[in-house]
N, C-alpha and C positions, 0 to 999 in steps of 0.2 A: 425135435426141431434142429435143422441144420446150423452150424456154427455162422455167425455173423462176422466174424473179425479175424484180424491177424494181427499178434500183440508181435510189433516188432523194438526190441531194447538196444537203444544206441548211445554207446557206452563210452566217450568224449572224455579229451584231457583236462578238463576242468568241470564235468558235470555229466549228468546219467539221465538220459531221458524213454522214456516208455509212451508207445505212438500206439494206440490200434486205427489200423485201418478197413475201410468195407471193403466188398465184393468188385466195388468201382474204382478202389485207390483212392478214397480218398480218408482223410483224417479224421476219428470220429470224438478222439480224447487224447491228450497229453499231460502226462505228470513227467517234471526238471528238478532234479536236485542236484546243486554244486557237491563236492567234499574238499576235503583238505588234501593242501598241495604242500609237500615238504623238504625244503632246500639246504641240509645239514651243513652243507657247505658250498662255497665259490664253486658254478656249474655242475652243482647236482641235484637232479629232481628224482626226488621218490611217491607212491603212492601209495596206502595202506591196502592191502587185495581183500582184507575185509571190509572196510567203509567200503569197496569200490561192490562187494557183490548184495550188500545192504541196502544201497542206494538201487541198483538195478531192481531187487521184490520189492523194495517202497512204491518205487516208481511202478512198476506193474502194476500193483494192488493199488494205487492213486489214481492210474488211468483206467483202471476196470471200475471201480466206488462212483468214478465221475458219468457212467453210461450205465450203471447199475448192471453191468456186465458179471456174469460168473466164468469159473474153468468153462464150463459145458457152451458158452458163447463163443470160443476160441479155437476158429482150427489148428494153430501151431506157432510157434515162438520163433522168430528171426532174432538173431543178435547182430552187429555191426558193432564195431569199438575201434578205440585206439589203437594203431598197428605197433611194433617192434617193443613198446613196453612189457615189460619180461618177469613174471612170475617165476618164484621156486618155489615148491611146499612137498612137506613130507606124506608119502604115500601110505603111509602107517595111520596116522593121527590127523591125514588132511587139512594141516594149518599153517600158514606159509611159513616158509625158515626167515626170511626178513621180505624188509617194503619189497614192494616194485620198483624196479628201476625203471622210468618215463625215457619213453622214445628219443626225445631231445637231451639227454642227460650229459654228459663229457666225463664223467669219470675214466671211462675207457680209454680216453686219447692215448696214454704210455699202451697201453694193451693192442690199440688200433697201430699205433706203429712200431712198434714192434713184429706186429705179423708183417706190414706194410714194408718194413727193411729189410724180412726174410726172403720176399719173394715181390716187391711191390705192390701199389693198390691194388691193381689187376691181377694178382693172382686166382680167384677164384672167378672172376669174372665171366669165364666161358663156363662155365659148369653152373653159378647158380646167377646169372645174370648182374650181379652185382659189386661194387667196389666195396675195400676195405673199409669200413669207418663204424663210427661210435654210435652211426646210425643204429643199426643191424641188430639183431638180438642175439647171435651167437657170441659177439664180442661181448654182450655183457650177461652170458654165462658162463663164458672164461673167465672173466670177472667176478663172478659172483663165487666161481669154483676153487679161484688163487687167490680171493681176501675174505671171503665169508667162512669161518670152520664148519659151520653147521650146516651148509652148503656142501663142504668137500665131504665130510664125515657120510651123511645122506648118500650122496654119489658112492661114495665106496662100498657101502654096506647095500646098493641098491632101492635106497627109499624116494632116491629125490625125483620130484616131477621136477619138469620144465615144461612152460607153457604162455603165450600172448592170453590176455585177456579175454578173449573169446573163447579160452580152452577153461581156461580159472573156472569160466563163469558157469560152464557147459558141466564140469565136473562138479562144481559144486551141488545145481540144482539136480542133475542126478543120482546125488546120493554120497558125493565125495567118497571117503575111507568105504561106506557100505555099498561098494559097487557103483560107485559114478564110472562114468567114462572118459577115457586120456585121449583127445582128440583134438583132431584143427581142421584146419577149413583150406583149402588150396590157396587162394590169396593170400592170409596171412601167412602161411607156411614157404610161402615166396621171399616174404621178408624176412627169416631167418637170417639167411645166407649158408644155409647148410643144406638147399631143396635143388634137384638137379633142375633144372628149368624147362629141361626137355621132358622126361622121364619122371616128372613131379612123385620124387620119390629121396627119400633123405639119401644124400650121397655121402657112400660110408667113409669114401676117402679123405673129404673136407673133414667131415666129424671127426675123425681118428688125428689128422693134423690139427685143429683146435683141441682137442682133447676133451673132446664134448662125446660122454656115452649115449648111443642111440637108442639104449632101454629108455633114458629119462625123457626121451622126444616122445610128443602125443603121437597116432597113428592119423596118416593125410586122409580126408576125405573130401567129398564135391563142394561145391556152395546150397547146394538143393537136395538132401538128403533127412532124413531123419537118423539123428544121432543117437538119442534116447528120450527119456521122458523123466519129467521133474518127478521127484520123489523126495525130497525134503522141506518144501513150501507150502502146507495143507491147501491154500489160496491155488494155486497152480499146481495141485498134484494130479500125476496122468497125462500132463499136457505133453505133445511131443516138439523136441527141439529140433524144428523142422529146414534152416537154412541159415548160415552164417556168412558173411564177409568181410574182411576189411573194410573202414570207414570209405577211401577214396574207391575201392572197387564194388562197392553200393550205391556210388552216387554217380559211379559210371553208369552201371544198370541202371539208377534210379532216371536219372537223363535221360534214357533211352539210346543210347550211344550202341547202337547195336551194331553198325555197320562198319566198312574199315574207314578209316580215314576219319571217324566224327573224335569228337573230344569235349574234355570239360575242366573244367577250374573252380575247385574248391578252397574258399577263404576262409577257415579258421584261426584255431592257435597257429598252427602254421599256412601252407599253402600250396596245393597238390591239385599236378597239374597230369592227367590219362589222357592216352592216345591210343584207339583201338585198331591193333596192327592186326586184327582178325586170329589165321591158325599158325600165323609167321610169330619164331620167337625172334624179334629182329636186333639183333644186337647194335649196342651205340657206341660210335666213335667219338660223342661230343657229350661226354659225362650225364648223358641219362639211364636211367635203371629198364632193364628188361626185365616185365614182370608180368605177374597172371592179371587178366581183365576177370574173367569169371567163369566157371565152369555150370551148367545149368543143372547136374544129374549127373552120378556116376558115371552114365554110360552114355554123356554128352561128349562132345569135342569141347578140348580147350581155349578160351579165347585169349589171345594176349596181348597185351600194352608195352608200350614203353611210358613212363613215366619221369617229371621231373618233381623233387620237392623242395620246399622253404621253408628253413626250420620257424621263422620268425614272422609271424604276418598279422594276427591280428595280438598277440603276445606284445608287441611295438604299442600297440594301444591302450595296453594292459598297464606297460611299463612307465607311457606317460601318467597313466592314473598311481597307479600303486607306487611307486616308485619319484617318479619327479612330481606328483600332486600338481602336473598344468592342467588337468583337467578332474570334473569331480564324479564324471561318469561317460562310458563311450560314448555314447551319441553326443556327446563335446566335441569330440575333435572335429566333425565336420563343419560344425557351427565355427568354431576357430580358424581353420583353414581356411571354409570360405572367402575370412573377411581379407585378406590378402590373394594377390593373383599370381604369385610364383612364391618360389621359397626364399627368396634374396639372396639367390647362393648359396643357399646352406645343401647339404645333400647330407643324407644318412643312412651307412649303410648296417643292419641290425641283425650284428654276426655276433647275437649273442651266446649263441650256442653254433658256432663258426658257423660255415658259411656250405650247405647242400649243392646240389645240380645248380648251374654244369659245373660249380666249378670246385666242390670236395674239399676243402680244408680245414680242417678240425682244429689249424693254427689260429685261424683268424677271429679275429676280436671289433667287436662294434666300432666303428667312427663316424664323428658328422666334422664333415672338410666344408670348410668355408664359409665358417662362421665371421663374424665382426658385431662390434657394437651396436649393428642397426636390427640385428638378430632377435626375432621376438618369440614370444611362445606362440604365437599365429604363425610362422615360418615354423617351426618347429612340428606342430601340427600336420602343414602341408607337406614336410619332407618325408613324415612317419609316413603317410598314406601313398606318397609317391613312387617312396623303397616296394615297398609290396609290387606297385605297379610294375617297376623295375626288371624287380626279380622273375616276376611274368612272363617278361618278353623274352629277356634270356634262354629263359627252357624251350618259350615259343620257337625262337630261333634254331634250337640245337635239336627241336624235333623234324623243322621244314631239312634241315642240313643231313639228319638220318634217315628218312624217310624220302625227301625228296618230293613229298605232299604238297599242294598248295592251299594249306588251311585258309579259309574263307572268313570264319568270325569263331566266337572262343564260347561256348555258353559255363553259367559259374552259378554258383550259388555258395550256400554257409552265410555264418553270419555277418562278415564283414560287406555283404553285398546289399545291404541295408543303405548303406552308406552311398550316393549318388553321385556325389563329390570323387568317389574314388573311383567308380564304374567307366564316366568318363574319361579322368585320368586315365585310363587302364585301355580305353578306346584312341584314345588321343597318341598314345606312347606306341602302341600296338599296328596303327594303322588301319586298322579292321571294327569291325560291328562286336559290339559286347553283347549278346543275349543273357538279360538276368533272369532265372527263372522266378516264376509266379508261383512256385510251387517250394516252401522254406523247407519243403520234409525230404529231399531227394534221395537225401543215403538213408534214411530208415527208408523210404519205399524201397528202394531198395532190395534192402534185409526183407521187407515184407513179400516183395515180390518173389524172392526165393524162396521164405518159406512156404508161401501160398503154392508154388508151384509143385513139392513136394507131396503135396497132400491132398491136393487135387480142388483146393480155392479156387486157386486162378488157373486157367489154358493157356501154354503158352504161345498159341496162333495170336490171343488176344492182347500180347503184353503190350506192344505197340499203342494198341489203342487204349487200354488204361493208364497209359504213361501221358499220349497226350489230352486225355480229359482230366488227367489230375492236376495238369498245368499249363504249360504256354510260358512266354516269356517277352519278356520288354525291353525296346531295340535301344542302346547308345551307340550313334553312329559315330565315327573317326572323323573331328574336324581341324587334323592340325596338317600340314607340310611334309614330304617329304625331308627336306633341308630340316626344318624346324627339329624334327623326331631325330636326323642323325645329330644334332648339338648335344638333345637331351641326353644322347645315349653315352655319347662319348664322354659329359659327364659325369654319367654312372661311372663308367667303368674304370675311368681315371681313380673315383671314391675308393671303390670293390679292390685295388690293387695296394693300395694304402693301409686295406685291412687287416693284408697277410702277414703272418709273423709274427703275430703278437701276443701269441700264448706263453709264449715262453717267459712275460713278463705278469702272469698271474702269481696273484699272493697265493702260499702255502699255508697251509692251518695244518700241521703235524699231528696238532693235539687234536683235531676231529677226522683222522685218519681210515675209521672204521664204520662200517655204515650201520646201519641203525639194524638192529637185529631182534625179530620179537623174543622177549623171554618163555620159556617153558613153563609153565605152571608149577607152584610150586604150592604144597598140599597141605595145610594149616587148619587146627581145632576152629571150630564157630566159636567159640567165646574169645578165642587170642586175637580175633581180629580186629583192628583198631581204622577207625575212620582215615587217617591220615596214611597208612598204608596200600599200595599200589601191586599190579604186576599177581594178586592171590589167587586162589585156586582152592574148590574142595572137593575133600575125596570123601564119599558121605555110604550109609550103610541103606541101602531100601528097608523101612518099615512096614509100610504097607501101601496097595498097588490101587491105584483109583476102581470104583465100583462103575463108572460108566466115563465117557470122552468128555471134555469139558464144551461147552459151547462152541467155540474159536477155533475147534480141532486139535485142542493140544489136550494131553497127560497130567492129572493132580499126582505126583505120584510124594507121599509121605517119606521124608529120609532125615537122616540125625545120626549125631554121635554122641561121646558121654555130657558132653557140654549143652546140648541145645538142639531143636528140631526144625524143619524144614519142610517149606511146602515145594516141591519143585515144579514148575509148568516146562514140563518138555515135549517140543515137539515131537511125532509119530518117530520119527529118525531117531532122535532119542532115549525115545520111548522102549524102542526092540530089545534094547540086551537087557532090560531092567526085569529083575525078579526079585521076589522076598529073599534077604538074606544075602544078596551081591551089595557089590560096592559099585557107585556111577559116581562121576569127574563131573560136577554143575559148573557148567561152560554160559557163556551166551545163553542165558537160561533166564526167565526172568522167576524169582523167587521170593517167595511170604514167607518171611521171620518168625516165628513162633518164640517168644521169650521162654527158657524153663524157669522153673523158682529157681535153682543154683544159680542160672544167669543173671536176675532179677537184681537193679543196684548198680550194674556193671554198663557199661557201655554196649548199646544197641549195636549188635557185629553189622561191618560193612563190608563186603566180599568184592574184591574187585579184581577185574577181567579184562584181557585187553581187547575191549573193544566200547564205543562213547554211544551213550545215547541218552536219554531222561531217565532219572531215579525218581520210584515215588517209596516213602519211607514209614513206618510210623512214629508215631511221635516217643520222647523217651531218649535213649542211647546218643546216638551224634549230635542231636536238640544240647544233651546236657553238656556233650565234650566238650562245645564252642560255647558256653558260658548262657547258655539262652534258659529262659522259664519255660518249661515245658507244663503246659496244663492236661485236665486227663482227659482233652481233645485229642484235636488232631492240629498242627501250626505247618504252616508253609515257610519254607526257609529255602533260598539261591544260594549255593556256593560256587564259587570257582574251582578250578582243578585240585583234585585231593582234600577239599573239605573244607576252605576256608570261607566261612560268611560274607554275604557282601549284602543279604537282603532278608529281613525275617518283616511276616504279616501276622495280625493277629490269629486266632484260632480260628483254623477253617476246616474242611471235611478231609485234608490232604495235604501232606506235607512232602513235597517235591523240593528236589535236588539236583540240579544243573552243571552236567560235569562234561569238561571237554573233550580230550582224549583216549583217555585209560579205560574207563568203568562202562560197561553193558548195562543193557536194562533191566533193573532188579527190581524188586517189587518186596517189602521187609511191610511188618504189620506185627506190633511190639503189645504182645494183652499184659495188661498191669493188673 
């Protein structure tokens, strides 16, 4: 039977979702999972690149479970993700050397100017279309190369990858260390700032100036290609990885934005705004980015954009939740907003992670000018949604000024376009028609569109018309003044100019200096391990080797040392180097305890791994360490991180263990 679907995984700064869609484009299941976002310190964002490629096979296998879908339903995988967030892991042992650094991050600003005083922003500007900033991902692999050692170390010895998101995810499911593949997608590799723009080919000369080695660069490829094929995911093994893009140059295609002159605006964490300049790579005089729109096929023509972005757009909303508690969840703010008709003067502009296109300052720092006592959190509200609007029209402007186009109306989607309150706005400010699309999946069609076309899904005579039967779109017409629109604007910019400068007055934390670095495993007896212990690792002896594959597609395979035995469930990947008599590293594995008598009395070992997910345990060992009655059941017992009780039930078939960060999912089963 031929394939029904195309599983496209689109891989967002605060969440991982997995779309399949038919033959028609349209959406037939979706699985969402958030992960954790981690802020060590004043403007820096990291994210684990293991939660980040966990979340992506949940998500897959959530939205394959919900259509009773198998691999054999699936012509090929599109990925779409977050752009310029920057991956490093060792090519030996396939596991990152520390977090990710997120797109929107600041730690680079001294790095960013730095290069910026050697030669100005514009220095590499003709070459990879881009200005200097903390945006870009080569700055923060200089970065990572002159404060991380196990970063520089890697580099020198030749181990270290470098890679966005889409490369992380691509290698892993491939096979990581056993032959995955080191690659990227031409969009993303636009945002580097290390990709010649013309000749989309790393240019060795930037490299060599950043001091960025081009063995650790993945190899460029199309958007529509088959890269490889999953080999470490039993659920998705064989499948091929058939098209990747960037988030914003997926939802260009997903748009349908085929033509020159159309465009789009996406509202997310931030706010990313394409303009399809066709085969022109059109350089900009008013601080937008010349970048790839998409390439359809190796041996397609490239299409290009200029681009503006906004680090901050739906993050402002975020901020009032998380942060100032004026509201208890987004769709608040519009309800608040509403109930007032302007901002009462207030303006805000939300340079919290300074301040992108047009106007580049990695100085600038949030303010809201023109507050007074009559200032509500309803004004507050209205000004959060208005910034975004704002910042819109800016880029609008600075693309009419390089191109010379007369854009007609703006179509947008992402999530903040939920919000009606602001569409208008955004019509009003703008002067022109907002088209929102009907269609919420635009950048995973996208992704899906690419990889469909790889493998011979979808035709691409037909893309057009699968774009517009999968959507359509809903008009907010412009009903304010000329005059009116120039007040508003002038009082932006009066705000936006009050911003700048003002890094220079963030607090220093000395003492969290260094960024978060995964630790190495470190290889410790099964009985020395003790529940409250973190960061462990074992290096165990094969026993003996399963008699046949277990249900789920993974490996029983028997292992122990003098202290204690081990059941290990290893996936096929896993699986390969094991023979009687070698030694395996139980990683990410989930594992059955086997008490020996010698161990017997002592505390139930708890091995732990970095990486978080449910513990089910037997009863026995950790029961007794935290003081609890173990009976010769089974009890269910809640901890928080590293061990500490917060919730015991009486005896029940299982006794599970709730740990946040550190600890994989293990599986322990204690016979008394």
């Amino acid at each position: 039977m031929a394939p029904s679907y195309v599983l496209a995984i689109d891989q967002g700064t605060t969440s991982t979702r997995a779309i399949l869609f038919d033959k028609d484009g349209q959406p037939r299941a979706m699985e969402q999972q958030e992960f954790p976002q981690y802020y060590p310190q004043p403007g820096w964002t990291e994210h684990d690149p293991l939660e980040i490629l966990r979340s992506a096979i949940e998500c897959s296998e959530g939205a394959m479970k919900k259509v009773g879908a198998s691999k054999d339903d699936i012509a090929g995988i599109g990925i779409t993700n977050q752009r310029e967030t920057t991956v490093a892991w060792d090519k030996g042992t396939g596991e990152p050397l520390c977090r990710a650094i997120v797109w929107l991050d600041l730690r680079t600003s001294d790095t960013a100017a730095q290069l910026e005083a050697k030669g100005g922003k514009d220095r590499f500007r003709k070459k990879t279309g881009l200005p200097v900033s903390t945006y870009f991902s080569a700055v923060k692999m200089k970065w990572m190369l002159d404060n991380v050692p196990e970063v520089r170390k890697a580099a020198d010895e030749g181990r270290c990858c470098f890679g966005t998101i889409e490369s992380w995810i691509i290698y892993k499911l491939t096979g990581g260390p056993n032959g995955g593949v080191h690659v990227t997608d031409v969009s993303n590799a636009s945002r580097y700032m290390l990709m010649n723009i013309n000749s989309c080919t790393w240019d060795e000369a930037v490299c060599s100036e950043l001091g960025i080695p081009v063995t650790a660069l993945p190899t460029i490829r199309s958007n529509s290609e088959v890269y490889g094929k999953v080999s470490s995911v039993p659920s998705l093994q064989g499948l091929a990885i058939s098209g990747a893009l960037g988030d914003q140059h997926a939802a260009l295609l997903g748009h349908g934005c085929l033509d020159v002159g159309t465009s789009k605006n996406t509202y997310g964490t931030g706010c990313f705004m394409l303009l399809n300049t066709g085969g022109d790579a059109v350089p900009s005089k008013h601080g937008l980015l010349t970048t790839i729109g998409y390439q359809l096929g190796p041996e397609e023509k490239v299409t290009y954009a200029l681009e503006g972005s906004v680090a901050c757009a739906g993050r402002v909303v975020q901020w009032l939740r998380d942060n100032l508690g004026i509201i208890s969840s987004s769709k608040d703010v519009e309800t608040l907003a509403g109930k007032v008709e302007d901002t009462g003067g207030l303006t805000l502009v939300p340079a919290f992670s300074g301040l992108f296109a047009p106007h580049w300052r990695d100085d600038a720092r949030a303010v809201a000018v023109g507050m007074t006592l009559f200032t509500s959190k309803e004004h507050m509200c209205r000004a959060a949604l208005e910034s975004t609007a704002f910042q819109a029209v800016d880029i609008m402007e600075a693309m009419k000024q390089d191109t010379g186009l007369r854009l007609r109306d703006m179509r947008v989607d992402g999530g903040m376009t939920v919000n009606s309150l602001l569409m208008q706005m955004q019509a009003d400010i703008l002067g022109m028609s907002v088209l929102r699309s009907k269609l919420a999946e635009a950048t995973a069609l996208g992704a899906a569109l690419a990889a469909g076309l790889s493998v011979g899904f979808y035709e691409k005579k037909v893309v057009k018309d699968i774009i517009e039967k999968a959507g359509g779109y809903e008009v907010f017409p412009s009903s304010t003044t000329p005059a009116a629109r120039r007040k508003m604007m002038q009082r932006w910019k009066d705000a936006v100019e009050r911003s700048f400068d003002l890094a220079k007055f963030d607090p220093k934390r000395p003492d969290q200096a260094k960024p978060a670095v995964l630790k190495k495993p470190r290889f410790v007896k099964v009985s020395s391990v003790k529940p409250e212990q973190k960061g462990l690792n074992l290096q165990l002896k094969v026993v003996k080797l399963p008699d046949e594959v277990a249900s789920d597609g993974y490996h029983d395979v028997v292992c122990g040392d003098a202290s204690g035995v081990v059941t290990c469930h290893l996936t096929p990947q896993q699986f390969l180097p094991c023979e009687a008599g070698s030694y395996i590293r139980v990683q990410n594995a989930r594992v059955r305890m086997k008490g020996s008598s010698e161990a017997r009395g002592k505390e139930d070992p708890l091995c732990a791994f970095p990486a978080p997910r449910r513990q089910t345990l037997g009863v026995g060992g950790l029961a007794q360490a935290q003081g609890l009655q173990a009976s010769s059941g089974h009890i269910r017992v809640e901890v928080d991180k590293w061990g500490k009780v917060s919730q015991a039930d009486s005896p029940t078939e299982t006794f599970e263990v709730n740990l946040q960060n550190d600890i994989s999912a293990v599986e322990y089963e204690l016979r008394n």
